[in-house]
MIMI-123087 format. One line per 3 residues: their letters; for each residue y, z negated, x of N, C-alpha, C, O, CB. Coordinates in Angstrom, 1 decimal. Glycine has a CB too. Layout:
A> Y,Z,X,Y,Z,X,Y,Z,X,Y,Z,X,Y,Z,X; ...
//
This chain:
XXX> 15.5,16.8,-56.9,16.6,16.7,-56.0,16.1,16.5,-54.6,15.1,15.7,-54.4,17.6,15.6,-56.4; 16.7,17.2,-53.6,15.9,17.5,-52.4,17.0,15.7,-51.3,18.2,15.4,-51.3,16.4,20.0,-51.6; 16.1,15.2,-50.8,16.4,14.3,-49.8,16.1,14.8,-48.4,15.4,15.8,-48.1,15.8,13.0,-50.1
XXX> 17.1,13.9,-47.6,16.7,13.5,-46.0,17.1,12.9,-45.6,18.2,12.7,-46.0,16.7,14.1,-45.1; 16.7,12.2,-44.5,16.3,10.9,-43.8,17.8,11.0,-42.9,17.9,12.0,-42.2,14.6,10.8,-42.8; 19.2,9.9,-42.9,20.1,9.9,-42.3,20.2,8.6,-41.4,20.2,7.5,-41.8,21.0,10.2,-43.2
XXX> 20.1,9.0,-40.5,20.1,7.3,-39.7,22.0,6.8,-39.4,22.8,7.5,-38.7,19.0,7.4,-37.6; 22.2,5.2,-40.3,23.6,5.8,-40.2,23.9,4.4,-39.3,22.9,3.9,-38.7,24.6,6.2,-41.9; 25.1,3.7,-39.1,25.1,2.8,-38.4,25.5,1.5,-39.6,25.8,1.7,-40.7,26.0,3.1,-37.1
XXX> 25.3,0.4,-39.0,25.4,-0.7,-40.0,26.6,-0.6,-40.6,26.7,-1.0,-41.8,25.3,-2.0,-39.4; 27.8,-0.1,-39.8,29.6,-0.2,-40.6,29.5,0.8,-42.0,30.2,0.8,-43.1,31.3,0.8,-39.1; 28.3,1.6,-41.7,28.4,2.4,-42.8,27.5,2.6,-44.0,27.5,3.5,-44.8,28.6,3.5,-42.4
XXX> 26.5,1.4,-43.9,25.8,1.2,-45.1,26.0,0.6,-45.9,26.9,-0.2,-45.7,24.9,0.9,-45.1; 25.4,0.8,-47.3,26.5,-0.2,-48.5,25.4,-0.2,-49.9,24.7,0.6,-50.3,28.4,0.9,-49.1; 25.6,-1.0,-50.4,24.3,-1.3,-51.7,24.6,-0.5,-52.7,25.7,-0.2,-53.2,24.1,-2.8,-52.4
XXX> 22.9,0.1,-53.1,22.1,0.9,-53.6,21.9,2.0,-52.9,21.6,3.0,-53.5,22.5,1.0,-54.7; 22.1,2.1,-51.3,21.2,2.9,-50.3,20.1,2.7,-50.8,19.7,1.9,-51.6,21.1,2.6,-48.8; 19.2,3.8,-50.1,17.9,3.8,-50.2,17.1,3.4,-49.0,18.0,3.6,-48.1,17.5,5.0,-50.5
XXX> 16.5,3.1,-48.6,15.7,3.1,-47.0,14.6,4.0,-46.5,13.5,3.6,-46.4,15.1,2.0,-46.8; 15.0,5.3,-46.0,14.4,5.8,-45.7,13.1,5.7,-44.7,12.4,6.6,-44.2,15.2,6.3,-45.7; 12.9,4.6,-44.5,11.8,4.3,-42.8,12.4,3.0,-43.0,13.6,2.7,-43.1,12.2,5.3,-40.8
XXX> 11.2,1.9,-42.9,11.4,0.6,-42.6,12.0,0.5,-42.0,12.1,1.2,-41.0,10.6,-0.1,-42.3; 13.1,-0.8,-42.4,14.1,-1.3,-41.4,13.5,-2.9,-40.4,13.3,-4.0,-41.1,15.6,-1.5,-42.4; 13.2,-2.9,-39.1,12.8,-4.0,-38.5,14.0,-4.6,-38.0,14.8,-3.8,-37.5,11.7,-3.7,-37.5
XXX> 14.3,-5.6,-38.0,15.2,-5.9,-37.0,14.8,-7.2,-36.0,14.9,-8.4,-36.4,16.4,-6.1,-37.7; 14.5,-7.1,-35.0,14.2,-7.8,-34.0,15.1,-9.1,-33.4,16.3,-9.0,-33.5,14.2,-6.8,-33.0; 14.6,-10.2,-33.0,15.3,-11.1,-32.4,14.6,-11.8,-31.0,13.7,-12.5,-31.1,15.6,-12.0,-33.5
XXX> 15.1,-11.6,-29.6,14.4,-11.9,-28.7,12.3,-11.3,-29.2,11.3,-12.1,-29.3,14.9,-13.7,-28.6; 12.2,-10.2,-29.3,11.2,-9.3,-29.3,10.5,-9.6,-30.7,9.4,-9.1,-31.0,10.3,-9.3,-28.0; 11.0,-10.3,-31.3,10.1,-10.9,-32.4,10.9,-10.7,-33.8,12.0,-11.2,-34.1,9.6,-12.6,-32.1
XXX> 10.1,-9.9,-34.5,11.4,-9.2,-36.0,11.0,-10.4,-36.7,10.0,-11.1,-37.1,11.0,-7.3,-37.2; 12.7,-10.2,-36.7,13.4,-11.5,-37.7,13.5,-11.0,-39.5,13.4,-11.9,-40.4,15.3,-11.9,-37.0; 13.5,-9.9,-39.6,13.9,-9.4,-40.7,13.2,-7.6,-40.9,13.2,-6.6,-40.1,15.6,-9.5,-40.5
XXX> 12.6,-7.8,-42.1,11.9,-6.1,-42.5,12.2,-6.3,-43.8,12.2,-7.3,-44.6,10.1,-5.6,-42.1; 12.5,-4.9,-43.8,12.6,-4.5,-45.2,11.6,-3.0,-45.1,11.7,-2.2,-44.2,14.5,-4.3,-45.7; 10.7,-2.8,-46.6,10.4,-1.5,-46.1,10.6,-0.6,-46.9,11.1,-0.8,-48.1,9.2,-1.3,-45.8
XXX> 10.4,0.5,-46.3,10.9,2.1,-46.6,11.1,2.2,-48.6,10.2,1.8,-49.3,9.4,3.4,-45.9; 12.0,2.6,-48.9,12.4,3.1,-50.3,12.9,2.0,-50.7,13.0,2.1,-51.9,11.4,3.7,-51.3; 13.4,0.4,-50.2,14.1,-0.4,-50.5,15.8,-0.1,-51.0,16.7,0.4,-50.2,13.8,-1.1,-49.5
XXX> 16.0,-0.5,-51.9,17.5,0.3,-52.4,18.2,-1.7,-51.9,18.2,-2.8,-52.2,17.6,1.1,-55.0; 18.7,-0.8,-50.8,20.0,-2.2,-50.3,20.7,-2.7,-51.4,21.0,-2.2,-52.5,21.4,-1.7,-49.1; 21.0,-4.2,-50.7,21.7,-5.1,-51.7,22.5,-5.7,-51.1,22.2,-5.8,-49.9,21.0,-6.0,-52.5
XXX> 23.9,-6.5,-51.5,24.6,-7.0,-50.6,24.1,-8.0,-49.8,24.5,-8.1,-48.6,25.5,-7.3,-51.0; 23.4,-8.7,-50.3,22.3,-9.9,-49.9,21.9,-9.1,-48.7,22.4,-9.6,-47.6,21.0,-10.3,-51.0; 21.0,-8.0,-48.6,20.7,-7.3,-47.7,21.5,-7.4,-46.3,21.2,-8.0,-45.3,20.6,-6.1,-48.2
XXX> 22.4,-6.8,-46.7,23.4,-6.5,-45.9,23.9,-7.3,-45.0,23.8,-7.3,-43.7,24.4,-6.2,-46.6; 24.4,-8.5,-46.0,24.8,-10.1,-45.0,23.7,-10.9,-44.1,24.0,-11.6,-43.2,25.1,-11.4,-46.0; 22.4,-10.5,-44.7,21.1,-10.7,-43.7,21.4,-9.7,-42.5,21.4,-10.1,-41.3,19.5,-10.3,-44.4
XXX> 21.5,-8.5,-42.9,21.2,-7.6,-42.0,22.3,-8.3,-40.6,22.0,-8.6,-39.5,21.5,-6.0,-42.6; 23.9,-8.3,-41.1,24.9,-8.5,-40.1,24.8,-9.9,-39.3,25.1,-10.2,-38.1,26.2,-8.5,-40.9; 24.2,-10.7,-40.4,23.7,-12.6,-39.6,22.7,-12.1,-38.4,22.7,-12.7,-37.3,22.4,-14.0,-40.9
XXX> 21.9,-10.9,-38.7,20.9,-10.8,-37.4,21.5,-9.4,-36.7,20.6,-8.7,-36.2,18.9,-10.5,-37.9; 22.8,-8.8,-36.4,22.8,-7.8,-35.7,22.4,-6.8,-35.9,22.1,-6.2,-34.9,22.5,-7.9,-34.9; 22.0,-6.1,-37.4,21.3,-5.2,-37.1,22.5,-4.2,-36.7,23.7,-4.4,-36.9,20.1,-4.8,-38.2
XXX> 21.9,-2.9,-36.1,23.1,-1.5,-35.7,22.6,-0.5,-36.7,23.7,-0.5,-37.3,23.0,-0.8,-33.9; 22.0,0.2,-37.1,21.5,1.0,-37.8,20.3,1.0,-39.0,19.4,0.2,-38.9,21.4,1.5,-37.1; 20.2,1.7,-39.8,19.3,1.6,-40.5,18.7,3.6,-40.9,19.3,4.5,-40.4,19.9,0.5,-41.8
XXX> 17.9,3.7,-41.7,17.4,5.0,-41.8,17.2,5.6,-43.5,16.2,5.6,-44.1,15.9,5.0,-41.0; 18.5,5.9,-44.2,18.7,6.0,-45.5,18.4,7.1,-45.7,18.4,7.9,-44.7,19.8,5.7,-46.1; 17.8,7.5,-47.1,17.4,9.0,-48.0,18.9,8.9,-48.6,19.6,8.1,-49.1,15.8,9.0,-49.5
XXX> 18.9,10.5,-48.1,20.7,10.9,-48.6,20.3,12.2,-49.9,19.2,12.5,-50.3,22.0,11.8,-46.6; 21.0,12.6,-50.2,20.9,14.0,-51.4,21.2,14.7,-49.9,21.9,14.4,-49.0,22.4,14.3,-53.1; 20.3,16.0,-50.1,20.5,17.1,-49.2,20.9,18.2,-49.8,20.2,19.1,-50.2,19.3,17.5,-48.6
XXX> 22.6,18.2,-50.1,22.7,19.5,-50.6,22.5,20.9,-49.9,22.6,22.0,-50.5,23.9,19.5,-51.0; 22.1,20.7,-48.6,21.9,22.0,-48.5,21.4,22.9,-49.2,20.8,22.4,-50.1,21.6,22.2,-47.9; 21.4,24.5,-49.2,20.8,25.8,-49.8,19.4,25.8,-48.8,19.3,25.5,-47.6,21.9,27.6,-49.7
XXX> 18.3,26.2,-50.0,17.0,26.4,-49.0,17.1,27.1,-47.6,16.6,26.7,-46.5,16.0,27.3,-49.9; 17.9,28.2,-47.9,18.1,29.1,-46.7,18.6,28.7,-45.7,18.1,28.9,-44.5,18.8,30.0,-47.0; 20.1,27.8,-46.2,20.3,27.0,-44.8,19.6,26.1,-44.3,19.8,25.8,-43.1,21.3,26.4,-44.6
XXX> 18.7,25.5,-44.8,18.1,24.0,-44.3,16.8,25.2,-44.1,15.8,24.5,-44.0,18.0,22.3,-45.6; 16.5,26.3,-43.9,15.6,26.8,-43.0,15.9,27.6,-41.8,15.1,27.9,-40.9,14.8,27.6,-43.7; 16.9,27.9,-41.8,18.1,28.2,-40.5,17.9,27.2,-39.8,17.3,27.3,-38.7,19.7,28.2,-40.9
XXX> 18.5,26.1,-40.2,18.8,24.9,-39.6,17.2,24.1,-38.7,17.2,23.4,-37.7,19.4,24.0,-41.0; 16.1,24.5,-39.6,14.4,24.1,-38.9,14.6,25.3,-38.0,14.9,25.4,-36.8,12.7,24.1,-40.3; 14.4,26.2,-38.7,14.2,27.3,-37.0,15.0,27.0,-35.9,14.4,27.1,-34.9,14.6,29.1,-37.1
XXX> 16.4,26.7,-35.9,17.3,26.2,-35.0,16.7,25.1,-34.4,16.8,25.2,-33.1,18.4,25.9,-35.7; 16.3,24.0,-34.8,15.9,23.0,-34.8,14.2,23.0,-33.8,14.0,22.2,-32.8,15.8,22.7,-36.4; 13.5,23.9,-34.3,12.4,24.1,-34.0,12.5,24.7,-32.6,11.9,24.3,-31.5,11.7,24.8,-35.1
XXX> 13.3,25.8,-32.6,13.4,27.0,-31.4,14.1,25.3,-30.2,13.6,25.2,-29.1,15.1,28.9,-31.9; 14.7,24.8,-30.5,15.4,24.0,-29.3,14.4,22.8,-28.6,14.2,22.3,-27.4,16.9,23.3,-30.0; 13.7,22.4,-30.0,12.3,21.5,-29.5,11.7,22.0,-28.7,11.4,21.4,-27.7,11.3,21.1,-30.3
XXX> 11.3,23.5,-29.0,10.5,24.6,-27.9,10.6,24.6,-26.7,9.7,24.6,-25.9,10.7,25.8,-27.9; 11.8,24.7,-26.4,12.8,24.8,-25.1,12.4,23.6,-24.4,11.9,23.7,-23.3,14.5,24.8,-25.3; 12.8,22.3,-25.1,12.6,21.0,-24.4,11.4,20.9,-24.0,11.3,20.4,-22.8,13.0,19.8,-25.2
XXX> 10.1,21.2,-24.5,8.8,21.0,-24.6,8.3,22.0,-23.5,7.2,22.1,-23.0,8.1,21.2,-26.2; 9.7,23.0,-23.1,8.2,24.3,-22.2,7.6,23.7,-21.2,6.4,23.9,-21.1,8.8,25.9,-21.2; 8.2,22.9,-20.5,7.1,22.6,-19.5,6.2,21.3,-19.4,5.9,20.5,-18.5,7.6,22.8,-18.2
XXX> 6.1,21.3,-20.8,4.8,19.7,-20.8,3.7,20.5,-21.2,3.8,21.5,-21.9,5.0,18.1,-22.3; 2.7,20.1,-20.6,1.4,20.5,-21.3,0.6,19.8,-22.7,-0.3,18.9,-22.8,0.5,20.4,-20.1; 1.3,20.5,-23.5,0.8,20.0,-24.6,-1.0,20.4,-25.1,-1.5,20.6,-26.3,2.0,20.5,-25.6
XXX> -1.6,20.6,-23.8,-2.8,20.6,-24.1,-3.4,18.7,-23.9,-4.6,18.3,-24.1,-3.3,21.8,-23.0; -2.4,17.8,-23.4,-2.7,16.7,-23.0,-2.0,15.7,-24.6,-0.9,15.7,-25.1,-2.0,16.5,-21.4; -3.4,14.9,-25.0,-2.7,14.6,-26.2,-1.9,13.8,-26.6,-1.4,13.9,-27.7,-3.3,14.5,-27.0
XXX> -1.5,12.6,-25.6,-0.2,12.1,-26.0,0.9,12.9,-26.3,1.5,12.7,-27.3,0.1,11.5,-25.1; 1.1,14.1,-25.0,2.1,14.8,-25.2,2.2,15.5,-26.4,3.3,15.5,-27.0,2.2,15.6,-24.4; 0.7,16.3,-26.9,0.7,17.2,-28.2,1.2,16.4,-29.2,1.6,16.9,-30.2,-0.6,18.0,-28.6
XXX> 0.9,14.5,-29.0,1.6,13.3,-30.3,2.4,13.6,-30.5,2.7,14.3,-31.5,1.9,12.0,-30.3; 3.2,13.2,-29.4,4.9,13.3,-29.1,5.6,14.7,-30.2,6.3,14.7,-31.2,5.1,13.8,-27.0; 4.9,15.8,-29.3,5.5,16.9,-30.4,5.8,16.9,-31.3,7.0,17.1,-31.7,5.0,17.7,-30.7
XXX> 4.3,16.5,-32.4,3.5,16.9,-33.2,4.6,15.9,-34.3,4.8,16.1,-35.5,1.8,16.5,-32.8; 5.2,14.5,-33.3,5.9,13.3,-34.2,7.1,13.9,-34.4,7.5,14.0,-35.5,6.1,11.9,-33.5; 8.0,14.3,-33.3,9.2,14.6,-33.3,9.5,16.1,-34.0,10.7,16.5,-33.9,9.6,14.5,-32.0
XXX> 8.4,16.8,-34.8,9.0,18.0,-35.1,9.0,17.4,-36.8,9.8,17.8,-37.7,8.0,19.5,-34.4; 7.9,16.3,-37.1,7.7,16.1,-38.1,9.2,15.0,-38.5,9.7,14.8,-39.6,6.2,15.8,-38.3; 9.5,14.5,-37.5,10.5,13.9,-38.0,11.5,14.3,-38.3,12.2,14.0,-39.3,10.9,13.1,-37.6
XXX> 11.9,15.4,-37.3,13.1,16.2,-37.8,12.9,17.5,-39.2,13.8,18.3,-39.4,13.6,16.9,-36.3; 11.7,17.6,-39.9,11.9,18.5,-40.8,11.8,17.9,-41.8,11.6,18.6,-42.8,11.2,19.4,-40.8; 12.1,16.1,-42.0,12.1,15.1,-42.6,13.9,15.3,-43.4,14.4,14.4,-44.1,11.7,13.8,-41.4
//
């Protein structure tokens, strides 16, 4: 069964999510609260999470899409990163990071 990474906001998470990407949550710069990645939420979770503010978290959802569309959807995806990227020189390698992060997150 095919997953992907949904970042949703706190009103809409609910136990036995999954966690797709560690959840940190910060307090005056210093995390008060982690949970990490593939943690299946619990209400406990939850009431921690809301005592510290968190706003979002990053859950594995079922991806029903058809292969075809969810390769539509990367070329779409991919062609528009292109665009944003034409005029950085991604011969400089922070920038080629940057790319290199954001293309991999979104085919996540």
């Amino acid at each position: 069964m095919a997953t992907r990474l949904r970042c949703l906001p706190f009103s809409s998470l609910e136990p036995g999510m999954v966690l797709g990407a560690a959840l940190r949550v910060p307090e005056q710069g210093v995390i008060s609260f982690l949970l990490p990645a593939g943690h299946e939420l619990t209400e406990s979770n939850l009431s921690q999470m809301a005592v510290r503010h968190a706003e979002y978290a990053c859950i594995e959802a079922v991806d029903s899409r058809t292969d075809e569309v969810r390769d539509m959807e990367w070329a779409a995806s991919e062609k528009r990163q292109q665009e944003i990227f034409q005029l950085a020189d991604l011969q400089q390698p922070v920038l080629a990071g940057l790319y290199d992060a954001v293309l991999r997150w979104k085919k996540s």
